[in-house]
N, CA, C and O atoms as CSV, one atom per row, in Angstrom:
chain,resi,resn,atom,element,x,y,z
A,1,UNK,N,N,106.050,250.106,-14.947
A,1,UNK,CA,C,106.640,249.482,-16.100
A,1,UNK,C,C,107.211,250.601,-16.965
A,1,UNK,O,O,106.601,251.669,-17.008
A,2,UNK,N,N,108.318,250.436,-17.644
A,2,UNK,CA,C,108.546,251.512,-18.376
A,2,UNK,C,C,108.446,250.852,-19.943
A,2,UNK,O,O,108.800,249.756,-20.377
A,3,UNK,N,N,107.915,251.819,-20.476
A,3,UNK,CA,C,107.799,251.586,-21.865
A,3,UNK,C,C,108.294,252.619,-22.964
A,3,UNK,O,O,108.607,253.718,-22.506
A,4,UNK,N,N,108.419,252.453,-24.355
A,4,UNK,CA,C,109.220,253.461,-25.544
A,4,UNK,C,C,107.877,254.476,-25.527
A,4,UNK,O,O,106.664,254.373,-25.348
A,5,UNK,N,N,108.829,255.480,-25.817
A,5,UNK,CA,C,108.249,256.785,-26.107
A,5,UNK,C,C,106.942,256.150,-27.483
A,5,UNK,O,O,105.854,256.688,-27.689
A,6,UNK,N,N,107.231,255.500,-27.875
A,6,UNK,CA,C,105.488,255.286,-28.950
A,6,UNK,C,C,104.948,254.847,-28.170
A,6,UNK,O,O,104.595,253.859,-28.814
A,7,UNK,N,N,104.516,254.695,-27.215
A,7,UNK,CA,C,103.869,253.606,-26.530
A,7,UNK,C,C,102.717,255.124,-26.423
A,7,UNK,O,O,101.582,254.898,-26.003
A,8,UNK,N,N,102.975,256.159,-26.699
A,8,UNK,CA,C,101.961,257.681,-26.499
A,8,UNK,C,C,100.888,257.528,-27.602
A,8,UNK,O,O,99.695,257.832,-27.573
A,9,UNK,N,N,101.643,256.970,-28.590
A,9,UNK,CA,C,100.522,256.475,-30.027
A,9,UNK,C,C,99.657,255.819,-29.618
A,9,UNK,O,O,98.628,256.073,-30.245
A,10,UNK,N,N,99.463,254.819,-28.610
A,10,UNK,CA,C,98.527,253.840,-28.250
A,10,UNK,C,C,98.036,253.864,-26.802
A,10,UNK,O,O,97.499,252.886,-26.283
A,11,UNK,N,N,98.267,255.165,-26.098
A,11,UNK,CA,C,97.794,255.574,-24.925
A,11,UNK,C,C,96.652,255.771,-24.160
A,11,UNK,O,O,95.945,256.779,-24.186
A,12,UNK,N,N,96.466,254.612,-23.363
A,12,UNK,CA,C,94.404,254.704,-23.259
A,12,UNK,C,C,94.525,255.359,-21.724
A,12,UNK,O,O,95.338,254.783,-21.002
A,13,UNK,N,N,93.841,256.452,-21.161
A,13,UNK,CA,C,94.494,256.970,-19.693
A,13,UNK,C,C,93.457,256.013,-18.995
A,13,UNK,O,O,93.636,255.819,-17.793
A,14,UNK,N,N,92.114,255.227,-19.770
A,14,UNK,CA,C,91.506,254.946,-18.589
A,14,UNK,C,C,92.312,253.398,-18.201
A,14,UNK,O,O,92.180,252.869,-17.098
A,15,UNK,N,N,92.875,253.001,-18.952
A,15,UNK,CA,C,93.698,251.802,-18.738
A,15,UNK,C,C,95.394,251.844,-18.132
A,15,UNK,O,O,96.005,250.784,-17.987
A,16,UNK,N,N,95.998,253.102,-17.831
A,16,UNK,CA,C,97.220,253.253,-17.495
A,16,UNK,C,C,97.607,254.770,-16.866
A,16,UNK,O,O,97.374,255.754,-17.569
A,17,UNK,N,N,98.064,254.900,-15.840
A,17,UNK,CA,C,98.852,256.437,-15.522
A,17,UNK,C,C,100.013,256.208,-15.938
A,17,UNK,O,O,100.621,255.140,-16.014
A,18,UNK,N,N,100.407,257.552,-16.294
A,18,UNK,CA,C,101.945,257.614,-16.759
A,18,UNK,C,C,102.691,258.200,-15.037
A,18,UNK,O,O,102.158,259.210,-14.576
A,19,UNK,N,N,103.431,257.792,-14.503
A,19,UNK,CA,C,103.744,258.393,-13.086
A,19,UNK,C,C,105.142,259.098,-13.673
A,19,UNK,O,O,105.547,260.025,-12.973
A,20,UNK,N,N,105.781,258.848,-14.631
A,20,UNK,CA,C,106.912,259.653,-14.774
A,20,UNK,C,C,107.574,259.128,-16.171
A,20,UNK,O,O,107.063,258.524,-17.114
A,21,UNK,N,N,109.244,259.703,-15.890
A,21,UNK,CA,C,109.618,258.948,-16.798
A,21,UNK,C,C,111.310,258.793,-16.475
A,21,UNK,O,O,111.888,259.392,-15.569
A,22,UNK,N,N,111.929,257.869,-17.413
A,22,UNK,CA,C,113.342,257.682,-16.755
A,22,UNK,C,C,114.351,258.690,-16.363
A,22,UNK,O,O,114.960,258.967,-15.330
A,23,UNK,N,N,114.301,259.102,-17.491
A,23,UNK,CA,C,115.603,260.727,-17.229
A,23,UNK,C,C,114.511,262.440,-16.448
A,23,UNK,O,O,114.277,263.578,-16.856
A,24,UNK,N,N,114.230,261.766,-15.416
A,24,UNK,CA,C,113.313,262.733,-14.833
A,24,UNK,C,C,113.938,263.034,-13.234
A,24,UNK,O,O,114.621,262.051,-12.949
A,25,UNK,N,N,113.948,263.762,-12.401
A,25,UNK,CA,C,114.652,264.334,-10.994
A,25,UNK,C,C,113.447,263.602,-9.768
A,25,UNK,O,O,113.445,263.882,-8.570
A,26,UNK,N,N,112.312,262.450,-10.579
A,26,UNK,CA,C,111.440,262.772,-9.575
A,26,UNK,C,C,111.524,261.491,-8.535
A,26,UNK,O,O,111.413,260.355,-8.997
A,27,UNK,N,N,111.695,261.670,-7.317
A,27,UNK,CA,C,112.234,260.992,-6.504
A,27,UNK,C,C,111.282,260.104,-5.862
A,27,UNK,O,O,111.695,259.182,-5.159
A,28,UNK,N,N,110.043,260.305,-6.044
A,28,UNK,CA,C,108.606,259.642,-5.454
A,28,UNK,C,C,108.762,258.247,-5.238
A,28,UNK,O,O,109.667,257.580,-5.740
A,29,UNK,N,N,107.954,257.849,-4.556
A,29,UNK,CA,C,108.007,256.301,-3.908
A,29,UNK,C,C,107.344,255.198,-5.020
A,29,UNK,O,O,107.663,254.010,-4.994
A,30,UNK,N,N,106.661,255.594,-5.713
A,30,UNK,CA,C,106.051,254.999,-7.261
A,30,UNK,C,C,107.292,254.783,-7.977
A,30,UNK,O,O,107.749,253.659,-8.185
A,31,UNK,N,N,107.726,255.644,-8.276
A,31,UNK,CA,C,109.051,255.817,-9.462
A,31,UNK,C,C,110.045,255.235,-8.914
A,31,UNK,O,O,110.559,254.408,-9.666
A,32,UNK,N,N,110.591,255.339,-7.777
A,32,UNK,CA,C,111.962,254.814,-7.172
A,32,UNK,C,C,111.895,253.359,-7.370
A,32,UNK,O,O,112.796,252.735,-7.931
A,33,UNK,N,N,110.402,252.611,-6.727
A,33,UNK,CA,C,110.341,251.295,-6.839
A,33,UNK,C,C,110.763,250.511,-8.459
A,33,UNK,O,O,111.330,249.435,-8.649
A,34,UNK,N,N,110.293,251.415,-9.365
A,34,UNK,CA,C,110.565,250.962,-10.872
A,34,UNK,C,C,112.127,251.161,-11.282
A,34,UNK,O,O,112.663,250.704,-12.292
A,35,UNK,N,N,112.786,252.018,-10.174
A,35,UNK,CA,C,114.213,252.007,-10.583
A,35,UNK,C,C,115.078,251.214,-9.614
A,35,UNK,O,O,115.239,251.307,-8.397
A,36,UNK,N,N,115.842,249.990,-11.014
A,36,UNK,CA,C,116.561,249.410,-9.861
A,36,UNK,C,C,117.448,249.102,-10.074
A,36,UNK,O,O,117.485,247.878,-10.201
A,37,UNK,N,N,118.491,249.657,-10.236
A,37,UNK,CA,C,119.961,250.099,-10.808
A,37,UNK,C,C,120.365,251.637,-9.927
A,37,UNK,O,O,120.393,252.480,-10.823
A,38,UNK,N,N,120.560,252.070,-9.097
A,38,UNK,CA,C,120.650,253.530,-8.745
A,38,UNK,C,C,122.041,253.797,-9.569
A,38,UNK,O,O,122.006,254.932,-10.045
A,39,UNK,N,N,123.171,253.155,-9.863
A,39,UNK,CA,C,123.790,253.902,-10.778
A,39,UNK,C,C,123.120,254.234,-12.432
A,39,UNK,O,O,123.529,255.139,-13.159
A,40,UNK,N,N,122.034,253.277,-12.771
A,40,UNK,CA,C,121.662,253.787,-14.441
A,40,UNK,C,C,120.253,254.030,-14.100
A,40,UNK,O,O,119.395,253.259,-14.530
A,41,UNK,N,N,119.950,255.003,-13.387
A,41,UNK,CA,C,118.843,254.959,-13.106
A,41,UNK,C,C,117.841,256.136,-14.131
A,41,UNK,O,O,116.623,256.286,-14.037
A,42,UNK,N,N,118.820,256.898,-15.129
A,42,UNK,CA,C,117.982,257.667,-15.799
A,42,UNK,C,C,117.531,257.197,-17.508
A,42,UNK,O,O,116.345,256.981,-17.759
A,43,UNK,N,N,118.468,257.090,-18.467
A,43,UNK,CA,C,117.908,256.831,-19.089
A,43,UNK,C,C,118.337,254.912,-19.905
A,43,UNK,O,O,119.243,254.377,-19.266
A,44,UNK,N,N,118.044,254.431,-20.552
A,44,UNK,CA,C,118.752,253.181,-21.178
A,44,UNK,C,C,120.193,253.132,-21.441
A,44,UNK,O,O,120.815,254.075,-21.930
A,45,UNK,N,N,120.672,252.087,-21.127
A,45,UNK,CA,C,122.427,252.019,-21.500
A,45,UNK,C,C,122.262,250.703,-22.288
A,45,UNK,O,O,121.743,249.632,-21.974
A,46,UNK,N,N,123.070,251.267,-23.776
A,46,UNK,CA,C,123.852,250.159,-24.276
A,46,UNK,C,C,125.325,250.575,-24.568
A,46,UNK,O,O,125.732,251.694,-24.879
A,47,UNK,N,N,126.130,249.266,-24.376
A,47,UNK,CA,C,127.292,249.195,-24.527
A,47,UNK,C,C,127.825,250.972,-23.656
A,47,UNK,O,O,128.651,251.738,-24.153
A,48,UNK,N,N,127.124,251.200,-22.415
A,48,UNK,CA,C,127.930,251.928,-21.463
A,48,UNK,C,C,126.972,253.708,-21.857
A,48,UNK,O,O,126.862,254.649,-21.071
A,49,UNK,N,N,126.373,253.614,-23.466
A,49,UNK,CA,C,126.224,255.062,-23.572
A,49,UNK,C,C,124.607,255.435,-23.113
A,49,UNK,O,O,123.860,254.515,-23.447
A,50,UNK,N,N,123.834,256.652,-22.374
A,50,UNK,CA,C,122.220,256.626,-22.568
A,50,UNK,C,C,122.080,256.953,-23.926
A,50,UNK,O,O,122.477,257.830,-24.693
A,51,UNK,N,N,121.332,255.883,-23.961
A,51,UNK,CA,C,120.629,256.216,-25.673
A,51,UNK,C,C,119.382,256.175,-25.753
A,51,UNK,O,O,118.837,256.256,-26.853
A,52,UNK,N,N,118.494,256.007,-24.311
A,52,UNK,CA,C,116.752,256.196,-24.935
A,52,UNK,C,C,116.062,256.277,-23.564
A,52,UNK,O,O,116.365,255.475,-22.680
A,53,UNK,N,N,115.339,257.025,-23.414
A,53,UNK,CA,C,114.596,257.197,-22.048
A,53,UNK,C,C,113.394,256.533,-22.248
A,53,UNK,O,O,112.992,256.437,-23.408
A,54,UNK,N,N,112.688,256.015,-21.267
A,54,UNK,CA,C,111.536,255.604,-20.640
A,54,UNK,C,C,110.420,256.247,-20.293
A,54,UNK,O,O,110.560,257.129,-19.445
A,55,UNK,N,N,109.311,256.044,-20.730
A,55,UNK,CA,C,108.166,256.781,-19.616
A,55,UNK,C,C,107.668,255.364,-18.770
A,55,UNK,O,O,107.804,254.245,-19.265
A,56,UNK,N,N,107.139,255.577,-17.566
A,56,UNK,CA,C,106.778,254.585,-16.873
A,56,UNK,C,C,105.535,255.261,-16.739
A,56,UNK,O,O,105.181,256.430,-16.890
A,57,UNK,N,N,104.967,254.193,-16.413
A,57,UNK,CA,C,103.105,253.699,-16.081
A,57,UNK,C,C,103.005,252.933,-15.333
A,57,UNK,O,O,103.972,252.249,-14.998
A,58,UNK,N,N,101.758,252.778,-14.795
A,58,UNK,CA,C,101.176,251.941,-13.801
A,58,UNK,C,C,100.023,251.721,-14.523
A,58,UNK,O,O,99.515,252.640,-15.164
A,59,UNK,N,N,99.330,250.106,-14.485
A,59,UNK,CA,C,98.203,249.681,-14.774
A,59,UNK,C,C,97.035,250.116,-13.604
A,59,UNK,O,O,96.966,249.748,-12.432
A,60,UNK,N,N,96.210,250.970,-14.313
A,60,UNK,CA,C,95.002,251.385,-13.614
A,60,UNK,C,C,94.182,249.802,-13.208
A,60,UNK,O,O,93.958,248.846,-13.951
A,61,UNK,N,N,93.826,250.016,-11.563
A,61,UNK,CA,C,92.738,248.656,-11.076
A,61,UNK,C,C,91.329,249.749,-12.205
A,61,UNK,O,O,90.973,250.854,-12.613
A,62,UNK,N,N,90.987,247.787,-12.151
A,62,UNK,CA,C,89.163,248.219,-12.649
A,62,UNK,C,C,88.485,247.822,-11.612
A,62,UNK,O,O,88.789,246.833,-10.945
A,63,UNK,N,N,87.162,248.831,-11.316
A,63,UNK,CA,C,86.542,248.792,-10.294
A,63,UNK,C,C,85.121,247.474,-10.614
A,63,UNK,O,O,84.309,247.214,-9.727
């Protein structure tokens, strides 16, 4: 899931990994699946310009 950069204010690690973030080179099989646009695949577009990057997470299983 990608969420706004505050989302660090309210960051619990035992409840979420951060695996990356949008405007990042990292090509991994986690991250690719969350991108699904390969032309806007780095950071947010409005009206055509990037104006805000993403960090993505994954919801940690509870055991």
């Amino acid at each position: 899931m990608g969420v706004p950069i505050s989302f660090l204010d309210k960051y619990c690690p035992e409840q979420f990994s951060i695996i990356g973030h949008t405007h990042s080179g990292d090509k991994s099989k986690a991250v690719n699946l969350l991108r699904t646009n390969p032309k806007m695949r780095h950071r947010g577009y409005i009206r055509g310009r990037q104006v805000y990057d993403r960090i993505l997470i994954k919801h940690k299983e509870q055991p």
